[in-house]
C-alpha positions in Angstrom: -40.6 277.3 -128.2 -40.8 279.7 -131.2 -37.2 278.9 -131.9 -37.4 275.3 -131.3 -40.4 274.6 -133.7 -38.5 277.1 -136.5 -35.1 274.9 -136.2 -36.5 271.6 -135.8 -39.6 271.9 -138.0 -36.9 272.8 -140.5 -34.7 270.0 -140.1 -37.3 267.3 -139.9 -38.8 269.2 -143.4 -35.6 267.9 -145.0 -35.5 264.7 -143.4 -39.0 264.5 -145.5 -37.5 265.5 -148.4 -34.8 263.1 -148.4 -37.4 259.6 -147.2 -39.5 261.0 -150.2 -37.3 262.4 -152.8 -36.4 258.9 -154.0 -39.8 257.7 -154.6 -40.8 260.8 -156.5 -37.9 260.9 -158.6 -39.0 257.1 -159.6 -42.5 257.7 -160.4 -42.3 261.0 -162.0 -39.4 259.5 -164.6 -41.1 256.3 -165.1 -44.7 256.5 -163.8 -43.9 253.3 -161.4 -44.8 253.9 -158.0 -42.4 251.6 -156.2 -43.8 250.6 -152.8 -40.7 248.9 -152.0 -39.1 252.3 -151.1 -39.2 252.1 -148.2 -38.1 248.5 -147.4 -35.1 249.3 -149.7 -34.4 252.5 -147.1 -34.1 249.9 -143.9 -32.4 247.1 -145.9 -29.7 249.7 -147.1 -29.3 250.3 -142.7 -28.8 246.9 -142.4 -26.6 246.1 -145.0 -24.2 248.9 -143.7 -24.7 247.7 -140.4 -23.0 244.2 -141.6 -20.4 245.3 -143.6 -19.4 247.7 -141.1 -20.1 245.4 -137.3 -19.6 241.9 -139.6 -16.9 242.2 -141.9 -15.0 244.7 -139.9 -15.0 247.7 -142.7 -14.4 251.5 -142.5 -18.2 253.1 -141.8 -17.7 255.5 -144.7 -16.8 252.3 -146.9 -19.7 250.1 -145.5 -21.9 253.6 -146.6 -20.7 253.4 -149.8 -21.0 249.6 -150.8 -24.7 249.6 -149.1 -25.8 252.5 -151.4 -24.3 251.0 -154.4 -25.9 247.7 -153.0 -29.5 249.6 -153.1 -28.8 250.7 -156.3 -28.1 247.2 -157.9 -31.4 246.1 -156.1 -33.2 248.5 -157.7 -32.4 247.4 -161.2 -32.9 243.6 -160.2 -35.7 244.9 -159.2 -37.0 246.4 -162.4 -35.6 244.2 -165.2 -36.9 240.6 -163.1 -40.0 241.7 -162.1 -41.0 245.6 -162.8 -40.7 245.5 -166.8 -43.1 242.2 -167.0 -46.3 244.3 -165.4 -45.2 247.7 -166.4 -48.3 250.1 -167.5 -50.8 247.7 -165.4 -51.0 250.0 -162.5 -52.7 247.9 -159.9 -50.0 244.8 -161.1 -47.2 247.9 -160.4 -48.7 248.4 -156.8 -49.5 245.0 -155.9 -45.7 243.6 -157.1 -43.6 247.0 -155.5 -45.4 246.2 -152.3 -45.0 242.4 -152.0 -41.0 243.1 -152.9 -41.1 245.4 -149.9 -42.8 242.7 -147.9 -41.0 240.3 -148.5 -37.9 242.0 -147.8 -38.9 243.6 -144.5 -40.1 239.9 -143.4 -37.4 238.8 -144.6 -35.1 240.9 -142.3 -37.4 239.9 -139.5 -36.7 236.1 -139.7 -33.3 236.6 -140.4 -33.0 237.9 -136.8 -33.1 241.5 -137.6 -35.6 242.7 -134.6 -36.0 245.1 -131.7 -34.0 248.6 -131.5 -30.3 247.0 -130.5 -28.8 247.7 -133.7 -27.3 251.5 -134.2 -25.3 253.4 -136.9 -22.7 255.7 -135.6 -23.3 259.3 -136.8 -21.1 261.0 -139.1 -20.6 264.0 -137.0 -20.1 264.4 -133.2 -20.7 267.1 -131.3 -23.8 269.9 -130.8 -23.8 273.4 -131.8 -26.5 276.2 -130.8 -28.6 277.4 -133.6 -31.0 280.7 -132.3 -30.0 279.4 -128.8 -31.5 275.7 -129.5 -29.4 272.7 -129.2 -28.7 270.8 -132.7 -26.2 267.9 -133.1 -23.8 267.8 -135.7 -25.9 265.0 -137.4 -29.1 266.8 -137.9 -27.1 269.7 -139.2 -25.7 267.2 -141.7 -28.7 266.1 -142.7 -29.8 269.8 -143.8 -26.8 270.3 -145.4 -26.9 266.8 -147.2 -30.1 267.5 -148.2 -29.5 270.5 -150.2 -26.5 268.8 -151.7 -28.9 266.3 -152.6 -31.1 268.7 -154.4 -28.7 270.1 -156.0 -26.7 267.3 -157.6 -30.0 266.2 -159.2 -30.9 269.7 -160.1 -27.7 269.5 -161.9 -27.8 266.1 -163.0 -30.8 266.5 -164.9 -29.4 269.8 -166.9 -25.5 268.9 -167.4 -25.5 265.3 -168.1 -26.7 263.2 -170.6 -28.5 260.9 -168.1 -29.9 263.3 -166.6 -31.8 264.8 -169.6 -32.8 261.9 -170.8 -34.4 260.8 -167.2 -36.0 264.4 -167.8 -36.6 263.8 -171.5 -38.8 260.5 -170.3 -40.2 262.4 -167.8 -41.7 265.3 -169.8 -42.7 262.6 -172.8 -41.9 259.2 -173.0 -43.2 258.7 -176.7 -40.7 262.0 -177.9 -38.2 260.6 -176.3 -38.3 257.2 -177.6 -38.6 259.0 -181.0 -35.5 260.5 -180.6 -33.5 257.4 -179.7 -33.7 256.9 -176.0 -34.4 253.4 -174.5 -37.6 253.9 -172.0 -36.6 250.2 -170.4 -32.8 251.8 -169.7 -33.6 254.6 -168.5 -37.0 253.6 -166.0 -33.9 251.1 -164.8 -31.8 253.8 -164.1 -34.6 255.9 -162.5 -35.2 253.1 -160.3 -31.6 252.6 -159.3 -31.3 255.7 -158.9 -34.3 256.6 -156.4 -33.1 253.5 -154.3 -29.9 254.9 -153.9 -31.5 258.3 -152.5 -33.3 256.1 -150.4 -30.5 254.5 -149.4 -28.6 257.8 -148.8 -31.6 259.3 -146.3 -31.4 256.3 -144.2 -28.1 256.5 -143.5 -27.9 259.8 -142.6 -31.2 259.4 -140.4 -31.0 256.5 -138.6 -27.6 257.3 -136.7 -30.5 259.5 -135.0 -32.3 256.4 -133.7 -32.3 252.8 -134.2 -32.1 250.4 -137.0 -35.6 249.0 -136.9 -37.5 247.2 -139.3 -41.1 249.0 -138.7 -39.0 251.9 -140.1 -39.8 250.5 -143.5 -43.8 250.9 -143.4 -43.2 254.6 -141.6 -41.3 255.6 -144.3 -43.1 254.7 -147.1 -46.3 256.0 -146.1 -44.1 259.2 -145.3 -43.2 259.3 -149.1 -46.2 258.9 -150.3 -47.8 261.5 -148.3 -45.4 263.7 -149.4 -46.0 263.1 -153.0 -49.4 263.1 -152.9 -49.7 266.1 -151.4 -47.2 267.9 -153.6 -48.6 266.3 -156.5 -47.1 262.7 -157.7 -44.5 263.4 -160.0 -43.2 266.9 -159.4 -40.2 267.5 -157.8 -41.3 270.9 -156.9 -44.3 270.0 -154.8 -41.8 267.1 -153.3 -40.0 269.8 -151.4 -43.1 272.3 -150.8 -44.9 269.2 -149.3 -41.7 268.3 -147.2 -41.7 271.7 -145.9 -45.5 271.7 -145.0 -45.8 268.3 -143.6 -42.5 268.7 -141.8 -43.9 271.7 -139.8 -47.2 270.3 -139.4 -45.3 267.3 -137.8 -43.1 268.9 -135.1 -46.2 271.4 -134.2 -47.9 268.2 -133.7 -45.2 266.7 -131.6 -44.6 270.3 -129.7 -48.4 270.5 -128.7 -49.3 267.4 -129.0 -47.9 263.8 -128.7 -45.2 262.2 -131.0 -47.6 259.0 -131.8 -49.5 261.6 -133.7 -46.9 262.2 -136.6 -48.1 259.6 -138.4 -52.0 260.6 -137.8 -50.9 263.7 -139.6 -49.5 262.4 -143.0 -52.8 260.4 -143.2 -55.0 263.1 -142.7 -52.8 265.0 -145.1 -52.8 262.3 -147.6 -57.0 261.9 -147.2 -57.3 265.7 -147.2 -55.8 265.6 -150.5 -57.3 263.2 -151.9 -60.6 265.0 -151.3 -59.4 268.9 -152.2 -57.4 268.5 -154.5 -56.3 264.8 -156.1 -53.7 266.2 -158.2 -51.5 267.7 -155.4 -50.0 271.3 -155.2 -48.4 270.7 -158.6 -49.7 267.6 -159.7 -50.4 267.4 -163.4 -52.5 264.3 -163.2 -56.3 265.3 -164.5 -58.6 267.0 -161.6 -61.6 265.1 -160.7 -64.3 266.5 -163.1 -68.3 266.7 -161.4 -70.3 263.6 -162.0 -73.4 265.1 -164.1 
């Protein structure tokens, strides 16, 4: 059991990381928090679903134009309706979650129900890991994942995109001083964390089931994740996946699956209470009331 709780605890950690990486990366660059993560993570399945079972394409193609798809959503997203109510932080909430909504509904009435559509994995095959079972998927997700972090590691060093998404990041004010367009680059933040959302759930649900619930697990996942590691810091993204990931398959080892969920909330509402800012949170601690 020992064995089984190190492996998997592990591997669902980074399939944490990878659900809330996305919606970190956007807030912390931008200071939106975009509620529509998670709907964008389902709609990317479904879209690679079509192009793949409907128009007959290559998987690895169908991957490929539903990411870029996600991505292209997620500046529509910004420059139609995310620039008009930026800095009103309840209008920010209140808009990111009726575009997620409305596109989870939306997949609903289109037809889109139940758990009879599938992606195929990337990977066949099992291998044993400390004498426990794993499938070639999972162990792609891991190794995906740290890919993942790595590239934007990288990104936001090397590049020029990537240090202005830092630049904002650190101060938006400096960074408009020294010639860098806030609106372009919260755009590109945007795109950007759709298309890591949009990468997660392609490499997770050949795992499962294309479902639309997905959507609301997801992005109360994320923001569990942030919170606890502090909204904003990459850092505390990944120490938060870590410890909530853990927490979760204890949970589900001892306990019953259903109960996953009852975990992030606690952990969310435990938080809150401790310690609002997170374990690297730079938001302002809650002060006495005197």
């Amino acid at each position: 059991m020992f064995y089984d709780i190190l492996v998997y605890g592990f591997i669902q950690s980074l399939a944490l990381v990878l659900m809330a990486f996305g919606f970190s990366l956007v807030y912390g660059v931008s200071r939106l928090p975009n509620f529509a993560h998670g709907a964008i993570y389902v709609l990317t399945g479904f879209v690679a679903w079509i192009f793949f079972n409907q128009a007959g394409l290559p998987y690895f193609v169908s991957a490929v134009l539903a990411i870029i798809a996600a991505g292209l959503l997620g500046v529509l997203i910004y420059y139609l309706i995310l620039k008009r109510v930026r800095g009103m932080e309840v209008s920010e909430v209140i808009a990111t979650y009726a575009i997620g909504l409305a596109l989870l509904e939306g997949l609903r009435y289109m037809g889109f129900r139940g758990g009879t559509y599938t992606l195929p994995p990337a990977v066949d095959g099992v291998s044993f890991i400390f004498d426990v079972p794993v499938d070639h998927q999972r162990i792609f997700l891991v190794v995906l994942g740290f890919t993942m972090l790595a590239t934007i590691w990288l990104l936001t060093r090397y590049t020029r995109i990537g240090r202005a998404l830092k630049g904002v990041a650190q101060d938006e004010r400096a960074a408009m001083m020294l010639g860098i367009d806030s609106d372009v680059t919260a755009a590109m933040a945007v795109a950007l964390g759709s298309m890591l959302s949009g990468v997660a759930a392609l490499i997770i649900f050949p795992l499962g089931s294309l479902v639309v619930e997905e959507g609301y697990k997801v992005l109360i996942y994320a923001i569990a994740v942030c919170v606890v590691g502090g909204l904003g810091s990459w850092a505390g993204t990944v120490m938060a996946a870590f410890v909530l990931g853990y927490s979760q398959y204890i949970t589900v080892a001892y306990g019953k699956p259903h109960f996953q969920m009852v975990v992030m909330l606690c952990a969310i509402i435990a938080t809150l209470i401790i310690r609002p800012s997170g374990f690297f949170g730079k938001q302002k601690q809650l002060q006495e009331r005197v």
